[in-house]
C-alpha positions in Angstrom: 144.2 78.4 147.2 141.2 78.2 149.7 137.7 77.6 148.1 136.7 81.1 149.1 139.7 82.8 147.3 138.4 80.6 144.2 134.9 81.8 144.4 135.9 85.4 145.2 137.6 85.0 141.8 135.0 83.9 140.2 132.8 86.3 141.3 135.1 89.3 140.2 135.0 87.8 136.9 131.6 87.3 136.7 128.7 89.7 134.9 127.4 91.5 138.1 131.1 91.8 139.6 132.2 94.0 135.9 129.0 96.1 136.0 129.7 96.8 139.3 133.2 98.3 138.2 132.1 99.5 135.3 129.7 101.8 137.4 131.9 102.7 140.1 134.5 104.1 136.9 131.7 106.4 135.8 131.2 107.7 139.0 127.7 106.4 139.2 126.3 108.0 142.2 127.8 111.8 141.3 126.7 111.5 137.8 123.0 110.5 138.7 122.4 113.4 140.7 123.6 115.6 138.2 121.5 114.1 135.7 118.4 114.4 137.9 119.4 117.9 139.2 120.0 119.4 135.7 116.4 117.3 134.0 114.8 118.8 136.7 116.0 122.6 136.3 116.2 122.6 132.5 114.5 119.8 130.9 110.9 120.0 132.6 110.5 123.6 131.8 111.3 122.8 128.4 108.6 120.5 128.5 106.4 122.7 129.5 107.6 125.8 127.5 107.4 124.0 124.0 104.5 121.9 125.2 102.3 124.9 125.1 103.4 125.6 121.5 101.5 122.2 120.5 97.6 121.9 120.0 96.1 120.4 122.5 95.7 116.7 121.9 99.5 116.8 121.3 99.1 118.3 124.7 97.1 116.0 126.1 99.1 113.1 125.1 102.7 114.3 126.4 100.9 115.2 130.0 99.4 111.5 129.6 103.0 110.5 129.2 104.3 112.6 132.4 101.6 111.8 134.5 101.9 108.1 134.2 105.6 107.9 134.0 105.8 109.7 137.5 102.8 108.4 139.1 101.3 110.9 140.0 97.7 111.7 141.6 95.8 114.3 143.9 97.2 117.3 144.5 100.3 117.1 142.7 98.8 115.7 139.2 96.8 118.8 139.6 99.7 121.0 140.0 100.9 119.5 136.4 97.6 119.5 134.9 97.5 123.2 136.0 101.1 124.0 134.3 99.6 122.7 130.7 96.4 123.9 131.3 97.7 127.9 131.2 99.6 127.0 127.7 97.8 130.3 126.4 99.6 132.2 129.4 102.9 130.8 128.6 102.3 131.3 125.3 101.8 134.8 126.0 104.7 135.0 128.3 107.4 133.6 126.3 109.2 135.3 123.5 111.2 133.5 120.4 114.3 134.8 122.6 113.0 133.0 125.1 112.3 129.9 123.8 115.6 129.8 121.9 117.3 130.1 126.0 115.1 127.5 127.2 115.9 124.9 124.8 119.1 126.3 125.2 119.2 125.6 129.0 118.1 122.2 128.3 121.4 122.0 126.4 122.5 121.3 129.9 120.8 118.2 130.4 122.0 116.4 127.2 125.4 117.6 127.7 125.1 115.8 131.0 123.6 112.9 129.2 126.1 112.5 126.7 129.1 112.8 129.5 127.2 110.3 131.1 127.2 107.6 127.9 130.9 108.5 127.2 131.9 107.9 130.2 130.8 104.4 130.6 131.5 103.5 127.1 135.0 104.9 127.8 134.9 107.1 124.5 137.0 110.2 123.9 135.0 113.3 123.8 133.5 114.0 120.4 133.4 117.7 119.0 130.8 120.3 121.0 129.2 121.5 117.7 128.0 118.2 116.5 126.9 117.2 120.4 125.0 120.4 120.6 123.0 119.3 117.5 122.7 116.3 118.6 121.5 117.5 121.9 118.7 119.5 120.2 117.7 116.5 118.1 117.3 114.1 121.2 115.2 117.2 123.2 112.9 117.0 120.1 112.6 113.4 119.3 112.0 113.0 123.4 109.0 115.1 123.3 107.7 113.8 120.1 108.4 109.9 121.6 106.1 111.2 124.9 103.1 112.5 122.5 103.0 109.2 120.6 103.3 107.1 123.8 100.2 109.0 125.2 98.6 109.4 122.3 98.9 105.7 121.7 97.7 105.3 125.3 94.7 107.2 124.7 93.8 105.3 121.2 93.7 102.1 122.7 91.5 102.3 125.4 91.5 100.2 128.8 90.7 96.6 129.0 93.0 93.6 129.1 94.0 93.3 125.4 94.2 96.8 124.4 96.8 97.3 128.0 98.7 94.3 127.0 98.8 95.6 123.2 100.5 99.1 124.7 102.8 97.5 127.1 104.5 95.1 124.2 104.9 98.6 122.3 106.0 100.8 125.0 109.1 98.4 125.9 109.7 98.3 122.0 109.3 101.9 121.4 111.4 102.5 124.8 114.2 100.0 123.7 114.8 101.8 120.4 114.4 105.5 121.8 117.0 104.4 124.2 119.1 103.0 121.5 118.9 105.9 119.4 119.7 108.0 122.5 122.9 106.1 123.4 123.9 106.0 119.6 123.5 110.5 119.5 125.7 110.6 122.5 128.3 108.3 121.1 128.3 110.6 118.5 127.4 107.6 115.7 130.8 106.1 116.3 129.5 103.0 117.8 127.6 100.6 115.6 123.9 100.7 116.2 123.2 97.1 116.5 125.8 97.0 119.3 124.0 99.5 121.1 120.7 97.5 121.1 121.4 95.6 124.5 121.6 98.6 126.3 118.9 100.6 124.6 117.0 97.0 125.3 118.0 96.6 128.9 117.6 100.6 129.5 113.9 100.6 128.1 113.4 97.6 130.5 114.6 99.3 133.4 112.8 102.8 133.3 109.3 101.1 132.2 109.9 98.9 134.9 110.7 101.6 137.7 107.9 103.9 136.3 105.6 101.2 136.9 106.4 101.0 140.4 106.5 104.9 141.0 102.1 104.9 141.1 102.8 102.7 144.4 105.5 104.8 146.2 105.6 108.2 144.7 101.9 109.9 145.5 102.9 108.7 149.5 106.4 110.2 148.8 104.8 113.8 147.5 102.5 113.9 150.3 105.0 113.1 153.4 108.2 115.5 151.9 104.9 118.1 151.2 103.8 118.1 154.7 107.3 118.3 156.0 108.8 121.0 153.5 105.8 122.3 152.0 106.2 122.9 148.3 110.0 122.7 148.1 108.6 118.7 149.3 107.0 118.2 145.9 110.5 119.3 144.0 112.1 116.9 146.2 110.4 113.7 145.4 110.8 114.7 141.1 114.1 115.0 142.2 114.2 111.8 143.9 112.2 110.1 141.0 114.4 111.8 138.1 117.5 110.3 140.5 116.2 106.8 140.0 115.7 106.8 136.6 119.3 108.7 136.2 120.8 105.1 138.1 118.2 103.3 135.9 120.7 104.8 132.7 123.4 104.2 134.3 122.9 100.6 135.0 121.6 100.1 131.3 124.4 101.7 129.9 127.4 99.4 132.1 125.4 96.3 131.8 125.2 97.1 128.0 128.5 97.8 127.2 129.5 94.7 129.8 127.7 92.3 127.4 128.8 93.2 123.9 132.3 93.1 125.5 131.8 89.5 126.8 133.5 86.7 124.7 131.1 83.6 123.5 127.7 82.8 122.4 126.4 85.5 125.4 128.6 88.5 123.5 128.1 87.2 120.0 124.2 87.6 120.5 124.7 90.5 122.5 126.5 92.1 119.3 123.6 90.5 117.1 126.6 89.1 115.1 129.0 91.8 114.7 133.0 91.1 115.9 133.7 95.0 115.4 132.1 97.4 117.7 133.1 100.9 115.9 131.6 102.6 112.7 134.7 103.0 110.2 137.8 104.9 111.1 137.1 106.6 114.7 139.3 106.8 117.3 139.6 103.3 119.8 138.3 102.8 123.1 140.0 104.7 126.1 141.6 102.6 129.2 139.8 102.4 132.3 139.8 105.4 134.2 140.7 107.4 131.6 137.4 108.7 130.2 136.5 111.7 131.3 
C-alpha cells in the first residue's frame, strides 16, 4: 500500500473526516436553509409578537440581545428598534387567537429543530405530543435566555472587566441553553452529561459567529438593500439565520462524533459515562436510516 492510500486512510478515520460524514447524512446544506427559512417566517414574529406582551426593560433587554447577536446598525437597527418600539400597536392588534397561531406557527421552527438534532443523533422519531410541548417550552425558555443575556449586558456596563465578566457568562449560559436544547429535541432519551460537548462546542460556535456578524453584516444589509430594496434586508437575516443554522449543525456532528470516540478523548467527552441512553429507550438507528 502506497503512503498516500495510508494517509487517505487515516484521514477517513480521523475527527474532521467523521464530522464530515456525519454532516453530509443529515443533509446539512438542505436542513440549514430550512431552519433559517422557517426562524425567519415564524420565530422572529414570535419574537416580536410576545415581546410586546413584556414591560419594557424585558423589552429592552431581548432587543439588546437581537441587536448584538445580528450586528446590526444604521438603518436596519432602526427598522428593529421601530418593530419593538410600536409594542402598544401590536398589542392592540393582536388577539389571544392570535397569539395562540403565532406561537403556534413557531411550532414550525422547533419541529424543524428537533428533525434537525434527530437526525444527526440518528434517533427514531419521538411522539408529536410530547415534541410539541417541548417545542413550546424551548420557544419560551429562548426568549427568557435573550432577556437575561441583555439584561445582564446592560447591568454590567462597558469597560474591560465588566466585558470580560459577560463574555465568560455568555459562552456558559450559551453552552447550557444549547445543551438543554439538544436534550428537548432528543426527547430526554439521551443522557444530559453526554450532550454537554455539543451544547459546549454549539455555544462556542454561534457566540463566535455572532461576534463576527458587526464586521460583515451592516455592509451585507446595505449592498443586498441597494440592490433589492427591502426584500435586501430579509435577505441578509436569511443569510445570517443560515449561518447560525450550519453553526448547529456542525455542533451537533462534532458532538455526537466525540462521545462516540473510544479513549481518554470520548471518556472526557462523556464526562465519565460508558452508556449514552437514559433507561429503557429504543437504540440508535444505522446510518442513513434516520429520518
Amino acid at each position: 500500500m502506497s503512503r498516500g492510500q495510508v494517509l487517505f486512510e487515516r484521514l477517513q478515520q480521523g475527527f474532521v473526516w467523521t464530522v464530515w460524514n456525519r454532516l453530509l447524512d443529515a443533509e446539512f446544506f438542505d436542513r440549514s436553509i430550512a431552519l433559517a427559512g422557517k426562524a425567519f417566517v415564524s420565530f422572529f414574529p414570535l419574537i416580536i409578537v410576545v415581546t410586546a406582551f413584556l414591560p419594557k426593560h424585558l423589552q429592552h433587554a431581548v432587543l439588546s440581545t437581537m441587536v448584538h447577536r445580528l450586528g446590526l446598525s444604521g438603518p436596519s437597527q432602526a427598522s428593529v428598534n421601530d418593530a419593538f418600539a410600536n409594542s402598544s400597536q401590536i398589542r392592540s392588534a393582536t388577539s389571544f387567537f392570535g397569539l395562540v397561531l403565532t406561537i403556534i406557527y413557531a411550532s414550525s421552527f422547533t419541529t424543524a429543530l428537533r428533525r434537525m438534532y434527530v437526525r444527526v443523533w440518528r434517533r427514531p422519531p419521538g411522539r408529536a405530543v410530547r415534541a410539541y410541548l417541548y417545542g413550546s417550552m424551548w420557544l419560551a425558555g429562548c426568549i427568557a435566555y435573550m432577556a437575561l443575556l441583555g439584561g445582564l449586558r446592560t447591568w454590567l456596563g462597558n469597560g474591560v472587566i465588566p466585558l470580560s465578566v459577560f463574555v465568560i457568562l455568555s459562552i456558559i449560559g450559551s453552552a447550557a441553553f444549547w445543551t438543554t436544547t439538544v436534550w428537548l429535541s432528543l426527547g430526554r432519551e439521551v443522557k444530559f452529561a453526554v450532550l454537554v460537548a455539543t451544547g459546549t462546542i454549539t455555544g462556542l460556535l454561534t457566540l463566535g459567529y455572532a461576534f463576527t456578524a458587526q464586521y460583515w453584516m451592516p455592509s451585507q444589509i446595505a449592498s443586498n438593500e441597494l440592490q433589492f430594496g427591502f426584500f435586501g434586508i430579509a435577505l441578509s437575516f436569511v443569510t445570517w439565520l443560515s449561518g447560525i443554522a450550519i453553526c448547529l449543525l456542525i455542533g451537533a456532528a462534532a458532538g455526537v462524533v466525540l462521545v462516540e470516540a473510544d479513549g481518554l478523548l470520548g471518556r472526557i467527552a462523556r464526562l465519565g459515562t460508558d452508556e449514552l441512553l437514559n433507561g429503557d429507550v429504543r437504540p440508535f438507528l444505522l446510518p442513513n436510516s434516520a429520518k
